[in-house]
TORTIVO-955832 format. One line per field, with one value per atom (N, C-alpha, C, CB): residue number from 1; atom name; residue in three letters; x, y, z. Coordinates in steps of 0.05 Angstrom, whole numbers. Glycine has a CB too. Layout:
BEGIN
num: (NUM_...)
atome: (CA_...)
residu: (ALA_...)
px: (X_...)
py: (Y_...)
pz: (Z_...)
REM end
This chain:
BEGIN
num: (1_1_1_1_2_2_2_2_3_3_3_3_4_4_4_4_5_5_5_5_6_6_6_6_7_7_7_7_8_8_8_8_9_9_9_9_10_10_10_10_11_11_11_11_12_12_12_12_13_13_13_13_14_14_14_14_15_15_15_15_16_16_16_16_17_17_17_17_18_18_18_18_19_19_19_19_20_20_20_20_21_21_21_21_22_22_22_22_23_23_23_23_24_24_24_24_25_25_25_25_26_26_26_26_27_27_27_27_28_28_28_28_29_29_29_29_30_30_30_30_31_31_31_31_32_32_32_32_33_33_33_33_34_34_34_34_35_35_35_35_36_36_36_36_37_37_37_37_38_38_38_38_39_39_39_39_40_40_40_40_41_41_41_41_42_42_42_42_43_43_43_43_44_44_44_44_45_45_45_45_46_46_46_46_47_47_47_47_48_48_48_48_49_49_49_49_50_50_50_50_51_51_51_51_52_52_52_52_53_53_53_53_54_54_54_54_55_55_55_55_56_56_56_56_57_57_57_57_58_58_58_58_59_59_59_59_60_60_60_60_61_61_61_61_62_62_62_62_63_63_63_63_64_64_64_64_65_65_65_65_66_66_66_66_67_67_67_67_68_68_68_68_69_69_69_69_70_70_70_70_71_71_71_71_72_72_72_72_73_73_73_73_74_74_74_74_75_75_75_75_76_76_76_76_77_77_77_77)
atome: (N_CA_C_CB_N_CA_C_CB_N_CA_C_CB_N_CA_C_CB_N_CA_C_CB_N_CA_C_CB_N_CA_C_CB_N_CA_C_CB_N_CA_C_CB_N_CA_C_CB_N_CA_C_CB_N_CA_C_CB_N_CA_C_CB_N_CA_C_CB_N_CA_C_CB_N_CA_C_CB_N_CA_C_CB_N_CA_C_CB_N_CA_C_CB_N_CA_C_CB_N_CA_C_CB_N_CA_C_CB_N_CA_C_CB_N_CA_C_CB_N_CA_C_CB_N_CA_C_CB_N_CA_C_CB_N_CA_C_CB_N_CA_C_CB_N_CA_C_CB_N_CA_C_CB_N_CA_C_CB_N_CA_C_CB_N_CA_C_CB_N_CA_C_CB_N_CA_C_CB_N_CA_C_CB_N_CA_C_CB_N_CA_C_CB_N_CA_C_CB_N_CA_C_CB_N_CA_C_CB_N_CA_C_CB_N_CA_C_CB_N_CA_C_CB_N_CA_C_CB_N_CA_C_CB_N_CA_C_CB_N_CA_C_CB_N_CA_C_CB_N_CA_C_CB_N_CA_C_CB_N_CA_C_CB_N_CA_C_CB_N_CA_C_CB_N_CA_C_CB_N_CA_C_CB_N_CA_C_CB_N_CA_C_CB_N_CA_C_CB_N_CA_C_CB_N_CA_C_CB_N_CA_C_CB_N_CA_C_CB_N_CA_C_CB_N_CA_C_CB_N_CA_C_CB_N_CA_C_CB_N_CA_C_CB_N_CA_C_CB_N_CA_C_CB_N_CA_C_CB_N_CA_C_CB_N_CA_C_CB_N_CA_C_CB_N_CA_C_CB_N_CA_C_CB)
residu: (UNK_UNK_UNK_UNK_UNK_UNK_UNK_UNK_UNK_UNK_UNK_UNK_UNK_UNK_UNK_UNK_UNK_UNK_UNK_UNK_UNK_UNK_UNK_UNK_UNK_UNK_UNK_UNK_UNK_UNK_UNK_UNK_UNK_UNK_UNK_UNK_UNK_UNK_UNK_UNK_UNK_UNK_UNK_UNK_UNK_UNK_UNK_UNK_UNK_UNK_UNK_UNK_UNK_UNK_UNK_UNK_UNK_UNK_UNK_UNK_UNK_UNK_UNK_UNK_UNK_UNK_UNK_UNK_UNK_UNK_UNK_UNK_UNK_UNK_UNK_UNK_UNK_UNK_UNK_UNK_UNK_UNK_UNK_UNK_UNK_UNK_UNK_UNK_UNK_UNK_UNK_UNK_UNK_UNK_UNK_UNK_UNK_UNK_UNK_UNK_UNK_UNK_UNK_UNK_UNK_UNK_UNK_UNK_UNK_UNK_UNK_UNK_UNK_UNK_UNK_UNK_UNK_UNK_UNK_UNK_UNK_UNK_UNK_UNK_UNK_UNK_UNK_UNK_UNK_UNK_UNK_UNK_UNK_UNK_UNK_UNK_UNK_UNK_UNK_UNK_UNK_UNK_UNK_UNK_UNK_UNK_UNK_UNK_UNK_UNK_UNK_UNK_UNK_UNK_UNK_UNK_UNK_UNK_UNK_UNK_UNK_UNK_UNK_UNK_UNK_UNK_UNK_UNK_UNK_UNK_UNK_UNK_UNK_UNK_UNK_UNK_UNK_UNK_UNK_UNK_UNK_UNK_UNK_UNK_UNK_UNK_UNK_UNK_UNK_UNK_UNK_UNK_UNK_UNK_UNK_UNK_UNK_UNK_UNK_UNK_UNK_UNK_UNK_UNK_UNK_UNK_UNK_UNK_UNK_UNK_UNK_UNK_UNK_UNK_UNK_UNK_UNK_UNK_UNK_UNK_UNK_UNK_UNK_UNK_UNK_UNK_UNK_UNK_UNK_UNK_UNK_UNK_UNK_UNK_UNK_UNK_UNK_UNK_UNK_UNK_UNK_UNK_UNK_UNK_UNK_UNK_UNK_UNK_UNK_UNK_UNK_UNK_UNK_UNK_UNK_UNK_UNK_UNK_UNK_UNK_UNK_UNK_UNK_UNK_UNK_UNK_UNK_UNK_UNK_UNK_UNK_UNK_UNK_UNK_UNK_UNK_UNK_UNK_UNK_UNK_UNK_UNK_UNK_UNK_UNK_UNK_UNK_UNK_UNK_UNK_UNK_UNK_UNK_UNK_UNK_UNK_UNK_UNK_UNK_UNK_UNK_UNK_UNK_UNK_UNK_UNK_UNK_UNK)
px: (155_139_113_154_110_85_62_90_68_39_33_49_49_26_19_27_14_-13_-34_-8_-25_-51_-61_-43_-46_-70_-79_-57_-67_-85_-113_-71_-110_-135_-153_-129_-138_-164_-173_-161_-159_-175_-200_-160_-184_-201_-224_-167_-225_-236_-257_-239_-273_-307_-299_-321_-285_-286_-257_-275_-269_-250_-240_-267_-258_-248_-228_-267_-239_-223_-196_-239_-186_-171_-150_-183_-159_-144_-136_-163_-146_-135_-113_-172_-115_-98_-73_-107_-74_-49_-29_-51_-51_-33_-14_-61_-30_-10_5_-27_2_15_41_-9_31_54_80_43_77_100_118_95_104_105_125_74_116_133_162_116_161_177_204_161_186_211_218_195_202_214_231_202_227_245_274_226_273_290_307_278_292_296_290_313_301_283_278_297_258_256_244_238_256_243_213_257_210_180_165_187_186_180_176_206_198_193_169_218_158_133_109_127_113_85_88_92_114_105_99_123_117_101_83_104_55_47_18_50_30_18_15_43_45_40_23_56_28_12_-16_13_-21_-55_-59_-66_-45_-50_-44_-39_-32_-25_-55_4_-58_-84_-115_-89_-107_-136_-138_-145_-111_-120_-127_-91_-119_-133_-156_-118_-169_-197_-207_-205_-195_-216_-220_-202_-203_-207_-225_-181_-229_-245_-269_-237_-272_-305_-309_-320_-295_-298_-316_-262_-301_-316_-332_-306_-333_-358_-381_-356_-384_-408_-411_-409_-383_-396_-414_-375_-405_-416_-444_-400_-444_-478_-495_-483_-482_-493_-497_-471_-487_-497_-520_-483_-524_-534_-565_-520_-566_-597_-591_-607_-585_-595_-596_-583_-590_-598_-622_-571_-630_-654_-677_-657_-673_-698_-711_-691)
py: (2971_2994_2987_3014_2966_2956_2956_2914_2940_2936_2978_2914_2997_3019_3021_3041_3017_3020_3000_3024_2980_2957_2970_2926_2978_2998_3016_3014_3028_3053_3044_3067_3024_3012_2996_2997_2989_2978_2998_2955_3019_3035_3047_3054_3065_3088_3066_3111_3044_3021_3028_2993_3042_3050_3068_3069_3085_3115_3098_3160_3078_3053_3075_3022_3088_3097_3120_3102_3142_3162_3146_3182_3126_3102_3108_3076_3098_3082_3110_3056_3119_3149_3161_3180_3165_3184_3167_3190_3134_3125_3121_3106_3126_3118_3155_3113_3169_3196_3198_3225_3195_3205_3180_3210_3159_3140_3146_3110_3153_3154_3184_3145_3204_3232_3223_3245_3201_3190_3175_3170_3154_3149_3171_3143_3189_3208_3226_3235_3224_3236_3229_3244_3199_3188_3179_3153_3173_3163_3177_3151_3199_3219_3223_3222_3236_3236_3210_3250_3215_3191_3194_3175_3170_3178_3172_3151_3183_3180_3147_3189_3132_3094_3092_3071_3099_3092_3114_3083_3125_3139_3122_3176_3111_3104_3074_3104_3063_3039_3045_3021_3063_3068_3071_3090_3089_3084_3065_3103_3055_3019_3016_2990_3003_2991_2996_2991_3021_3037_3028_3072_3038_3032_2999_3041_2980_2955_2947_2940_2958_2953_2960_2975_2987_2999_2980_3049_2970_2959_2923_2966_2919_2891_2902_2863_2918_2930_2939_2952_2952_2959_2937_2979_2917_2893_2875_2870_2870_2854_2872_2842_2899_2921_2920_2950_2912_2902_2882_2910_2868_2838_2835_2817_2835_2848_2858_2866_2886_2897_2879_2917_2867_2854_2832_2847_2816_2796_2804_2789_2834_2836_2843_2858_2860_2860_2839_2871_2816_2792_2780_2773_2783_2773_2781_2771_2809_2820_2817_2841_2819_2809_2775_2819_2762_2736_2742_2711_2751_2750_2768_2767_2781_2801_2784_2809_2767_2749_2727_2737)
pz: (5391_5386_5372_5369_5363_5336_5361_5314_5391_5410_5411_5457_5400_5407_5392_5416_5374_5359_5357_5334_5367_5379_5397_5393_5420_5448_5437_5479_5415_5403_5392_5377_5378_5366_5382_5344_5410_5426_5438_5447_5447_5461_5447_5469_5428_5407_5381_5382_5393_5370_5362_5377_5371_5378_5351_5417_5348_5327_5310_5350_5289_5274_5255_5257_5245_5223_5222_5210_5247_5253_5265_5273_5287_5290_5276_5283_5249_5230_5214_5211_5205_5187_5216_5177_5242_5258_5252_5292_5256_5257_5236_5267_5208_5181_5188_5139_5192_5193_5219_5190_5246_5266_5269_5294_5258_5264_5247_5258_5221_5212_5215_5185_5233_5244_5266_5256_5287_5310_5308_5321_5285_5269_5263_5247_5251_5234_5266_5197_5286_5303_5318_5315_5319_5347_5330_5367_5301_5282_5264_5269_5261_5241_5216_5240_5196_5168_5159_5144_5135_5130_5096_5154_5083_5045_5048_5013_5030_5014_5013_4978_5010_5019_5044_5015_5066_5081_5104_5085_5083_5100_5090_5092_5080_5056_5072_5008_5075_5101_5123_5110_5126_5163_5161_5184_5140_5151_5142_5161_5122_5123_5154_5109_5161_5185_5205_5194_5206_5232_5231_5231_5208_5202_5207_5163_5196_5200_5226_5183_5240_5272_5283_5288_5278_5300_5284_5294_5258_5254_5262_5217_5278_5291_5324_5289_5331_5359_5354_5373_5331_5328_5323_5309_5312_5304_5332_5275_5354_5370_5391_5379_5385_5404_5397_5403_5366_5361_5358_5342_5369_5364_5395_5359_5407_5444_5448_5461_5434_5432_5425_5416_5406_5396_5411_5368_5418_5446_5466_5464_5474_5500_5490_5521_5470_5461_5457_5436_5440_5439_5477_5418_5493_5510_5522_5522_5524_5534_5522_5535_5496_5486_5490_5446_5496_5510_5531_5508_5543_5581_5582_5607_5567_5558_5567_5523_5550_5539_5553_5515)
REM end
């Protein structure tokens, strides 16, 4: 389950910040859905994780991003 929130964060990578706030809340929402209740700890990791899952998919989405910009002003020129 951890790669969906990597495709979450490569997709949605562009809007990082909005990203990262939907997954610290909707992930541990999914969690308590597919799992059932869940304490007060184990919400506060989920949704660590979540957020740290979707912010290595946002980071490799701007990591790309700026490649492809960087190429693009050298072939500019």
């Amino acid at each position: 389950m951890v790669p969906t929130m990597m495709l979450v964060g490569l997709v949605f990578g562009r809007w990082w910040r909005t990203t990262l706030i939907a997954a610290a809340v909707l992930w541990p929402a999914l969690v308590a859905w597919t799992a059932g209740p869940l304490s007060v700890g184990q919400v506060i990791g989920a949704s660590l994780l979540g957020a740290a899952n979707a912010a290595v998919g946002v980071l490799v989405h701007q990591a790309v991003r700026w490649l492809v910009r960087r190429g693009r002003q050298g072939r500019s020129v």
